[in-house]
TIRO-2110 file (N, C-alpha, C; in Angstrom, 1 decimal):
// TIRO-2110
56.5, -36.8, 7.9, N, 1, A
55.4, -37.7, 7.6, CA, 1, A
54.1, -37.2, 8.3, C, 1, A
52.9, -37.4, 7.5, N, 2, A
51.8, -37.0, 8.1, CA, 2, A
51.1, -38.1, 8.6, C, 2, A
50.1, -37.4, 9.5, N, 3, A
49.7, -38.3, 11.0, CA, 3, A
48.3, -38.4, 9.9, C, 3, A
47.5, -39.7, 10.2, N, 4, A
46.5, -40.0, 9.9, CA, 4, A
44.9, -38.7, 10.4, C, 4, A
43.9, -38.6, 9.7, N, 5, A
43.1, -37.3, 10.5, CA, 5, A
42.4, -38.2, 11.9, C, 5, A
42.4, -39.8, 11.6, N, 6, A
41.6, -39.6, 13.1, CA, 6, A
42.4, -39.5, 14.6, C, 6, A
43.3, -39.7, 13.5, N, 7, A
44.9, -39.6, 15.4, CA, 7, A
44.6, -38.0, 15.3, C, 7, A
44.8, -37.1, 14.1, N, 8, A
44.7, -36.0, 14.8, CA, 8, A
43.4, -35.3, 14.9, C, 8, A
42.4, -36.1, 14.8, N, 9, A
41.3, -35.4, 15.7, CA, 9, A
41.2, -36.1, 17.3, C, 9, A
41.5, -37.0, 17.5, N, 10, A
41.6, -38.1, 18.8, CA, 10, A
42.7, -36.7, 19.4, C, 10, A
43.3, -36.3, 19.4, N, 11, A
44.7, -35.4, 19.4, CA, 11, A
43.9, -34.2, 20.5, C, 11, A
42.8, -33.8, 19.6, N, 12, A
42.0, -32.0, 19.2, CA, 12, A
41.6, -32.2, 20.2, C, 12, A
40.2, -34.1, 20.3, N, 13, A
39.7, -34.0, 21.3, CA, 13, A
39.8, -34.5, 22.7, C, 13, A
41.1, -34.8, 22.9, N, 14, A
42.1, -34.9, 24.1, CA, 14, A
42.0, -33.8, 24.3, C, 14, A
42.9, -32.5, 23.6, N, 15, A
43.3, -31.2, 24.1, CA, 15, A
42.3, -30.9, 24.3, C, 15, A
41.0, -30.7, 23.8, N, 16, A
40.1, -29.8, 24.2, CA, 16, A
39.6, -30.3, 25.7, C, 16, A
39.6, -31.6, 26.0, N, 17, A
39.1, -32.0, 27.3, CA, 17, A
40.2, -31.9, 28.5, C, 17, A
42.2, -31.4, 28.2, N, 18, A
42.6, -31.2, 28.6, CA, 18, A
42.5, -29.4, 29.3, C, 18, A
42.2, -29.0, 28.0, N, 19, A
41.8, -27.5, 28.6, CA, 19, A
40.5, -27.5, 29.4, C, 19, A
39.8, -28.5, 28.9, N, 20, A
38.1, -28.0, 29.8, CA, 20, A
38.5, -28.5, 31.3, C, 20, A
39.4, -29.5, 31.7, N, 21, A
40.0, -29.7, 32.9, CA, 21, A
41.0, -29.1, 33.7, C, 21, A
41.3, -27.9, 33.1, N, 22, A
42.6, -27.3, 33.0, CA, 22, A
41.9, -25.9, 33.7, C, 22, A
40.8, -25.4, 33.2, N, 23, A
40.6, -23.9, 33.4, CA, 23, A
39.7, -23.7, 34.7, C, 23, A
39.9, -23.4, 35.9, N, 24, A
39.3, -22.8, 37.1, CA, 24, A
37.8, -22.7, 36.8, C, 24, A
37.6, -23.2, 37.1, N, 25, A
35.5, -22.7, 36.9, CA, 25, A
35.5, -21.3, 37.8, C, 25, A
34.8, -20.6, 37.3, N, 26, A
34.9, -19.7, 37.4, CA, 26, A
33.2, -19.1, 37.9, C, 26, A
32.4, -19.0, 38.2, N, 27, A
30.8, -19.3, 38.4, CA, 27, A
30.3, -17.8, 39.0, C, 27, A
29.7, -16.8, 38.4, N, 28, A
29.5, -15.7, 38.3, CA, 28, A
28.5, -15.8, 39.9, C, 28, A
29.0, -14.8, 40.5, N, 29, A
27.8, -14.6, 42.0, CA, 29, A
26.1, -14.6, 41.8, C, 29, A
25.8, -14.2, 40.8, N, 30, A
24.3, -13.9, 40.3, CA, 30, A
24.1, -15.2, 39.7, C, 30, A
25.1, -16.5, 39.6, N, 31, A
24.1, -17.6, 39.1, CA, 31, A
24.1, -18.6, 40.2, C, 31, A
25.0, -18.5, 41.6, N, 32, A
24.8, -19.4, 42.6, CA, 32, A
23.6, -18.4, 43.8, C, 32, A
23.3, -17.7, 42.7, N, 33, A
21.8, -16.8, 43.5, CA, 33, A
20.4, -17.3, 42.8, C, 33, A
20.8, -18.0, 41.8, N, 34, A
19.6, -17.9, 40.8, CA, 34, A
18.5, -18.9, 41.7, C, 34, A
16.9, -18.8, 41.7, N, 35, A
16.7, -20.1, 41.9, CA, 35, A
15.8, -21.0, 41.2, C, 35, A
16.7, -21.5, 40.3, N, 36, A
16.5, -22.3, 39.2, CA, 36, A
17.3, -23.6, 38.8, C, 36, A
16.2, -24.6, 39.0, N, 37, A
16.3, -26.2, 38.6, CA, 37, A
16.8, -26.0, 37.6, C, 37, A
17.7, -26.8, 37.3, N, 38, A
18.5, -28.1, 36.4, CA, 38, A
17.4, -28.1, 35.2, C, 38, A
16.1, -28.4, 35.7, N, 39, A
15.2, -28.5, 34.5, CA, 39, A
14.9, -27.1, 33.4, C, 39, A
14.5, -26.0, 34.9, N, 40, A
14.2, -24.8, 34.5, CA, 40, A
15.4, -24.3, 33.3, C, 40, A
16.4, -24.4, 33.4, N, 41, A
17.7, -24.3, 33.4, CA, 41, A
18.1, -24.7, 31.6, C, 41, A
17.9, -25.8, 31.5, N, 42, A
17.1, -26.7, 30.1, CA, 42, A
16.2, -25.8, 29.5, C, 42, A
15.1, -25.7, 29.7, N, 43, A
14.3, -25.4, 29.5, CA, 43, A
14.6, -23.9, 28.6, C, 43, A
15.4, -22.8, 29.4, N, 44, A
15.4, -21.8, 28.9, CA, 44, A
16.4, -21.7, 27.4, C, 44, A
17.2, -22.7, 28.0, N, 45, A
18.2, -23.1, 27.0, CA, 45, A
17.6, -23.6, 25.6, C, 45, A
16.9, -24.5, 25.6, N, 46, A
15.8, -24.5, 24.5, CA, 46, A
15.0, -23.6, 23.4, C, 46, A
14.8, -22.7, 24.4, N, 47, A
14.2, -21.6, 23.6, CA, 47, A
14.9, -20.6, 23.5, C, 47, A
15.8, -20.4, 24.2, N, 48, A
17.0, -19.8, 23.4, CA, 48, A
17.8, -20.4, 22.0, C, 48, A
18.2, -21.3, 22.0, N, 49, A
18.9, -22.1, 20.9, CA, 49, A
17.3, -22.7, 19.3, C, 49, A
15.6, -22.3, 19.9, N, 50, A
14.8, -22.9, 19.2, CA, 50, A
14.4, -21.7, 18.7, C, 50, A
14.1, -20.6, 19.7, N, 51, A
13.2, -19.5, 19.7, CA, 51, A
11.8, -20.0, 19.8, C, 51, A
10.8, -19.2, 19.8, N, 52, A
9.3, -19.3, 20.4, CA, 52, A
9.2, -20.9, 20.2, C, 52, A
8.6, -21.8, 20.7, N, 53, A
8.2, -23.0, 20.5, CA, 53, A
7.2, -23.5, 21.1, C, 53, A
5.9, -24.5, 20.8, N, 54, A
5.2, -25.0, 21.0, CA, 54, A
5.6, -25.8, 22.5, C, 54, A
4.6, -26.0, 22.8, N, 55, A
4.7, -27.1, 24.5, CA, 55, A
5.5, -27.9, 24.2, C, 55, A
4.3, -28.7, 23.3, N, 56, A
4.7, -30.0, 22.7, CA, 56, A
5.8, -30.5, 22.4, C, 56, A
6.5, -29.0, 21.2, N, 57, A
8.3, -29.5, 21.3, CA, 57, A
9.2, -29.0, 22.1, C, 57, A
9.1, -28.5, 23.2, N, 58, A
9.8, -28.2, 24.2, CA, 58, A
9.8, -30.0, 24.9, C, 58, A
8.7, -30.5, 25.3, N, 59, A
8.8, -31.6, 25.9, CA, 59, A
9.2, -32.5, 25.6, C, 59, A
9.0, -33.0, 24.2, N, 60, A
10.0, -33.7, 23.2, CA, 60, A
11.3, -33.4, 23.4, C, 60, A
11.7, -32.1, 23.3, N, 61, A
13.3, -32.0, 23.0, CA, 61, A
13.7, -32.5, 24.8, C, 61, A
13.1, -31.9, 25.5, N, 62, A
13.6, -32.2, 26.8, CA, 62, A
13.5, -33.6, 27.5, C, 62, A
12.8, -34.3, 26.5, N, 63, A
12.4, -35.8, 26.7, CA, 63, A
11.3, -35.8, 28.0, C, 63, A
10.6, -35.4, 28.1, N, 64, A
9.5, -35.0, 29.5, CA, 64, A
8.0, -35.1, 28.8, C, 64, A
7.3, -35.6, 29.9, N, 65, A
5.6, -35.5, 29.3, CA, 65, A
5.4, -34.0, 29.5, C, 65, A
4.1, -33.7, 28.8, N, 66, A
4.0, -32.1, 28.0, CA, 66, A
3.5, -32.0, 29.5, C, 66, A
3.0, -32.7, 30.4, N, 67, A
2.6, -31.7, 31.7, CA, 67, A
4.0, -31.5, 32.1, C, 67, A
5.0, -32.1, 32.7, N, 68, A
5.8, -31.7, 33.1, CA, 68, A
6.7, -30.3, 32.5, C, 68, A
6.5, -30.8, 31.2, N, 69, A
6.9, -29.7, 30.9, CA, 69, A
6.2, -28.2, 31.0, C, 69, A
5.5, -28.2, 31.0, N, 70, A
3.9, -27.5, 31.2, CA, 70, A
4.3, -26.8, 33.0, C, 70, A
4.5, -27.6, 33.3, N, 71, A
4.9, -27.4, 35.2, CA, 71, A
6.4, -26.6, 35.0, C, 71, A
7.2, -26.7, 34.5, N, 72, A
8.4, -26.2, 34.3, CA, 72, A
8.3, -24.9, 34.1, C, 72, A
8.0, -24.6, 32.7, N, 73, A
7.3, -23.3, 32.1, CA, 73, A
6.1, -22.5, 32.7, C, 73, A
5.3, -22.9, 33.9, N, 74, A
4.8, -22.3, 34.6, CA, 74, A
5.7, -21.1, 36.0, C, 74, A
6.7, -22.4, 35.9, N, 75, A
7.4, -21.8, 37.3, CA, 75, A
8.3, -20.7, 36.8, C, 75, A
8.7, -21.2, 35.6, N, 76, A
9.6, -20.0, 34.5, CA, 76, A
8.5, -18.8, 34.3, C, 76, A
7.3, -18.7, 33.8, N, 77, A
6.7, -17.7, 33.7, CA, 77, A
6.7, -17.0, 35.2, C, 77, A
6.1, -17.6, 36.6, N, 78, A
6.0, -16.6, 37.9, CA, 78, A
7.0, -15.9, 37.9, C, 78, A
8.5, -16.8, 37.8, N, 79, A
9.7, -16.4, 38.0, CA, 79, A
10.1, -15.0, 36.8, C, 79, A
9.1, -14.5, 35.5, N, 80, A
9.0, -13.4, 34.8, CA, 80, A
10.2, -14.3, 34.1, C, 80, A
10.7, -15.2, 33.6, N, 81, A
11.8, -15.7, 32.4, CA, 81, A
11.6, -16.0, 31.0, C, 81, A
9.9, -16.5, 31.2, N, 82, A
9.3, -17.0, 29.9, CA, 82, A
8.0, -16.5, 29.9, C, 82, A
7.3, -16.0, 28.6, N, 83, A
5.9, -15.9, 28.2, CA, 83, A
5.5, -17.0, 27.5, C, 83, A
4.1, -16.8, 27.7, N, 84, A
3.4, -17.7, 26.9, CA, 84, A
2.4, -17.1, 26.1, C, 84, A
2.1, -17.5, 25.2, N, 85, A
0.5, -17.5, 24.1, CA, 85, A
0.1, -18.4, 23.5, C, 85, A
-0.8, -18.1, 23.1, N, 86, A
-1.5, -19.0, 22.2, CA, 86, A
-1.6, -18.9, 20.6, C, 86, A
-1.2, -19.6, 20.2, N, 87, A
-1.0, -19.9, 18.3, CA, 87, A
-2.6, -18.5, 18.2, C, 87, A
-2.1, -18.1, 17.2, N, 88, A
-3.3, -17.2, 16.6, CA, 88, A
-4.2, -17.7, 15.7, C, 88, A
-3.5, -18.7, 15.2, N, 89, A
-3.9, -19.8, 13.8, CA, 89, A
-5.4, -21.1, 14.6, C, 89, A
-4.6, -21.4, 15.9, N, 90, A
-5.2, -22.5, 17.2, CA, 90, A
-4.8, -22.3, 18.5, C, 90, A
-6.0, -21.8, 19.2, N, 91, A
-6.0, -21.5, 20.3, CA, 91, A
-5.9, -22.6, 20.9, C, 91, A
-5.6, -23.4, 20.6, N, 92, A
-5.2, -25.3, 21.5, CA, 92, A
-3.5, -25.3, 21.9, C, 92, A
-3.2, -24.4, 20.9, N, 93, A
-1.0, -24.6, 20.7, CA, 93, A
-1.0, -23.5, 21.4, C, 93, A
0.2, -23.3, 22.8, N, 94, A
0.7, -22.7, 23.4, CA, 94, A
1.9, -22.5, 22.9, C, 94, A
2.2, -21.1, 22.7, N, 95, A
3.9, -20.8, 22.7, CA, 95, A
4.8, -20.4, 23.3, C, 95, A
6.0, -21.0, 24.1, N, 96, A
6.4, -20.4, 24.9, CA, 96, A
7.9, -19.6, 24.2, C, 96, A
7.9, -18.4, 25.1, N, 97, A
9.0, -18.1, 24.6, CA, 97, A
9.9, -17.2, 25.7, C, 97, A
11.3, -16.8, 25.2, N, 98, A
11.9, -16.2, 26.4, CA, 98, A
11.7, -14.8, 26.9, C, 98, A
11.2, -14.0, 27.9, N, 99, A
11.5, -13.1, 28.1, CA, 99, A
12.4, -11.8, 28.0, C, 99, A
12.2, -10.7, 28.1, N, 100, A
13.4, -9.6, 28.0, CA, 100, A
14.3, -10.6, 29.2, C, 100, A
14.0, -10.7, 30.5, N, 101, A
14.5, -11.1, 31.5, CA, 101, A
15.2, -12.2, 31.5, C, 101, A
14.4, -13.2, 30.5, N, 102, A
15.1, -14.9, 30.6, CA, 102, A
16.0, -14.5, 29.4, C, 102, A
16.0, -14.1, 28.2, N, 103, A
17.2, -14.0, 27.5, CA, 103, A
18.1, -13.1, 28.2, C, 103, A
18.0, -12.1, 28.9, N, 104, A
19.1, -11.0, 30.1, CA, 104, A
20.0, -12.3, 30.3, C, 104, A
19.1, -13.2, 31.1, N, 105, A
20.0, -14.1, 31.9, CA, 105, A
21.0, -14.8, 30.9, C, 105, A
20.1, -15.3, 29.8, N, 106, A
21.0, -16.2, 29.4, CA, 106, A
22.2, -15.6, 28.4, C, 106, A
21.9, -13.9, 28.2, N, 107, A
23.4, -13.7, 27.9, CA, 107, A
24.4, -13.1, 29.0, C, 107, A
23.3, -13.5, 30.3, N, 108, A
24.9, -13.3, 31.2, CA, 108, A
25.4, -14.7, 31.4, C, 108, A
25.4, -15.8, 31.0, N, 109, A
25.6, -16.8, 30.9, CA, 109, A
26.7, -17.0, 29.8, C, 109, A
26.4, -16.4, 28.3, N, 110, A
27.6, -16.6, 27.0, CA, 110, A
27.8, -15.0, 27.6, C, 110, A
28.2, -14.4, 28.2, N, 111, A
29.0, -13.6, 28.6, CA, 111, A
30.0, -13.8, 29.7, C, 111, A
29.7, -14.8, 30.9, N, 112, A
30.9, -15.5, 31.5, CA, 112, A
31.6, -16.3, 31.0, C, 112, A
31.4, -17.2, 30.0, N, 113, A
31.9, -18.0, 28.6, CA, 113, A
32.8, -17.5, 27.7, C, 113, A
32.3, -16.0, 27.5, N, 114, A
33.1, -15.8, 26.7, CA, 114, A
34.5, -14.7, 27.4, C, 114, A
34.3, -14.3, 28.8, N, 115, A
35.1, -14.2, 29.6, CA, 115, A
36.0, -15.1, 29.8, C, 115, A
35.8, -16.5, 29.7, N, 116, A
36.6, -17.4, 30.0, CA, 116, A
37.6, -17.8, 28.8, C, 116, A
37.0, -17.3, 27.6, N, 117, A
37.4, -17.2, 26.4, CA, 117, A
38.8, -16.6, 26.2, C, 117, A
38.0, -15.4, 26.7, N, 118, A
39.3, -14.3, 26.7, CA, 118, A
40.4, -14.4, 27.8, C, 118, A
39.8, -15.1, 28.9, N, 119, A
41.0, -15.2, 29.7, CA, 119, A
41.9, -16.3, 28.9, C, 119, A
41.8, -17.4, 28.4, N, 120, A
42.5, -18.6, 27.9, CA, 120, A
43.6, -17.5, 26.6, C, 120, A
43.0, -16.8, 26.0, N, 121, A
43.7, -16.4, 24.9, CA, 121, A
44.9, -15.2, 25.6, C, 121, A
44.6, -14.5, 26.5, N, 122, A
45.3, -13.6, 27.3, CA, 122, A
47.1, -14.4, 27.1, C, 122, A
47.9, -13.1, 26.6, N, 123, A
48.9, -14.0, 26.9, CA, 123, A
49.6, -14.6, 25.8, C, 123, A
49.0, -15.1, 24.5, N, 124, A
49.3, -15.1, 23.2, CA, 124, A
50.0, -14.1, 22.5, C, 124, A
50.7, -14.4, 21.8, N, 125, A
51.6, -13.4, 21.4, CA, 125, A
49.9, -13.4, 20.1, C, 125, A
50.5, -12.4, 19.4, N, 126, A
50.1, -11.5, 17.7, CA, 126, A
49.5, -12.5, 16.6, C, 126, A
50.8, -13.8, 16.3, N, 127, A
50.8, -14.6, 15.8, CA, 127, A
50.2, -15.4, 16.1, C, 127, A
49.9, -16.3, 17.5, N, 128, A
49.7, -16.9, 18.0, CA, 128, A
47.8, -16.6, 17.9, C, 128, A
47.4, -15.3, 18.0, N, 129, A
46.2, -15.4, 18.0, CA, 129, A
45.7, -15.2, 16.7, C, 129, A
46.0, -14.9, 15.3, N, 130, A
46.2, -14.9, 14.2, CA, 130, A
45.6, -16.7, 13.5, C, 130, A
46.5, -17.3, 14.6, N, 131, A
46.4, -19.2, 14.0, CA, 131, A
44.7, -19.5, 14.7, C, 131, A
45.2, -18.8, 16.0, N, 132, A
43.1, -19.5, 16.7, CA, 132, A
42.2, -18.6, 16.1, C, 132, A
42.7, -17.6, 15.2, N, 133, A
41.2, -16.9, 14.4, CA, 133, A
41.1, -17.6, 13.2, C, 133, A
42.4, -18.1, 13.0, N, 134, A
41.8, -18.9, 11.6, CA, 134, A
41.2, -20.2, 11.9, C, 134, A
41.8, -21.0, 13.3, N, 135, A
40.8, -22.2, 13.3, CA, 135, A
39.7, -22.1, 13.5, C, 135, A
39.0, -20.9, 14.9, N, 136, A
37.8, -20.5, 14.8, CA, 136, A
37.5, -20.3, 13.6, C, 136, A
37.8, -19.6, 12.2, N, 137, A
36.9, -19.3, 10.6, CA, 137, A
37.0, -20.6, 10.7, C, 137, A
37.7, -21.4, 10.4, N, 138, A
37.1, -22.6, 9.7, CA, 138, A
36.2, -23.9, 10.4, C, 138, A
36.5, -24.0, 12.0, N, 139, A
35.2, -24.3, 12.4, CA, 139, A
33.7, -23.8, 12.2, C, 139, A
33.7, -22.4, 12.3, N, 140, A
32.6, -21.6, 11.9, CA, 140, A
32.6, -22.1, 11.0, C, 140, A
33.4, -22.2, 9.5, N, 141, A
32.5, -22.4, 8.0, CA, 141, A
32.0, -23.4, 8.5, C, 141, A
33.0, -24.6, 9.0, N, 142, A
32.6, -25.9, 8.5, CA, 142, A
31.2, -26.3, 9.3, C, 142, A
30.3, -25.8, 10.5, N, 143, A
29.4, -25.8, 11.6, CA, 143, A
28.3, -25.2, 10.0, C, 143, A
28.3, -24.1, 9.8, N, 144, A
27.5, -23.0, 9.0, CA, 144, A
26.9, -24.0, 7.8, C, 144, A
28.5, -25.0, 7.6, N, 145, A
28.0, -25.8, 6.0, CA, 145, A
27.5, -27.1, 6.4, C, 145, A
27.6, -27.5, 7.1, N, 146, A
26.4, -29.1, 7.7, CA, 146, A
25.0, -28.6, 8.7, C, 146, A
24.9, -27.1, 8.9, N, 147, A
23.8, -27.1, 9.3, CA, 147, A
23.2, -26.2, 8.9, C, 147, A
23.0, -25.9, 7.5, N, 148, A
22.4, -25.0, 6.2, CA, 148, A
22.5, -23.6, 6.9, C, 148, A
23.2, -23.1, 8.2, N, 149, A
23.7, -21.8, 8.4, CA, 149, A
23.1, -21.5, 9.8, C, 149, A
23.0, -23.5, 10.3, N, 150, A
23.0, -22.5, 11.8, CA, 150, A
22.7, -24.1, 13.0, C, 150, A
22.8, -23.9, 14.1, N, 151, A
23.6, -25.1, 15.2, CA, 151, A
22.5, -26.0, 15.0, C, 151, A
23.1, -27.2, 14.3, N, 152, A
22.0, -28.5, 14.8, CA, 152, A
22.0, -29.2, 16.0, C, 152, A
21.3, -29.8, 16.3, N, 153, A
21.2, -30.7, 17.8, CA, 153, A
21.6, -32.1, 17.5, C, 153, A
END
């Protein structure tokens, strides 16, 4: 007999919060060095997942007034993480965006991630990883086809 889909997604998102409880945090030496707020932190993450973006919606997405946000992204530029400019179209719109430096970081960040990845899979037999490549394809399709080919918020 087959199980209803919301018991077995209630099921998926048990297990997945069993594994997210389950696996050692693991916290790379170069990020309990960093020194960078919670906000700053957001922030880069933003423009990584937006690419170049105005003040304006940086502060929106982060839910913050545009000075604050403004203050954030100043401290991110000293710190060499983020550039700025000005719209070429209107010198009134600032664009910020990530640096060679602030993207460095943030793929040593989905590179301890995806270390953790591979540690969880270690250990799987042949077959076994065969079944999590096909649920990864079809998460992937199914993410690709509700967000016309790429991660909604």
């Amino acid at each position: 007999m087959s199980r209803n889909k919301e018991t077995v997604v209630q099921e998926i998102v048990k297990l997945s919060g069993d594994i997210f409880n389950a696996i050692p945090i693991a916290v790379p030496v170069e990020w309990l060095s960093l020194d960078l707020t919670v906000a700053q932190l957001r922030l880069l993450l933003v423009l990584h997942a937006r690419g170049p973006s105005r003040m304006s919606a940086i502060a929106a997405e982060l839910d913050v007034a545009l000075s604050t946000a403004t203050g954030i992204a100043d401290n991110l530029v000293k710190k060499g993480l983020v550039t700025r400019q000005t719209d070429s179209q209107d010198r009134r719109l600032v664009i910020a965006t990530l640096s060679p430096r602030g993207q460095g970081l943030i793929n040593k960040l989905w590179l301890s991630g995806q270390f953790q990845i591979e540690r969880l899979l270690d250990g799987l037999t042949g077959e076994q990883l065969e079944k999590g490549a096909e649920v990864a394809r079809m998460l992937y399709k199914n993410i690709m086809s509700q967000t016309g080919g790429g991660i909604a918020a």
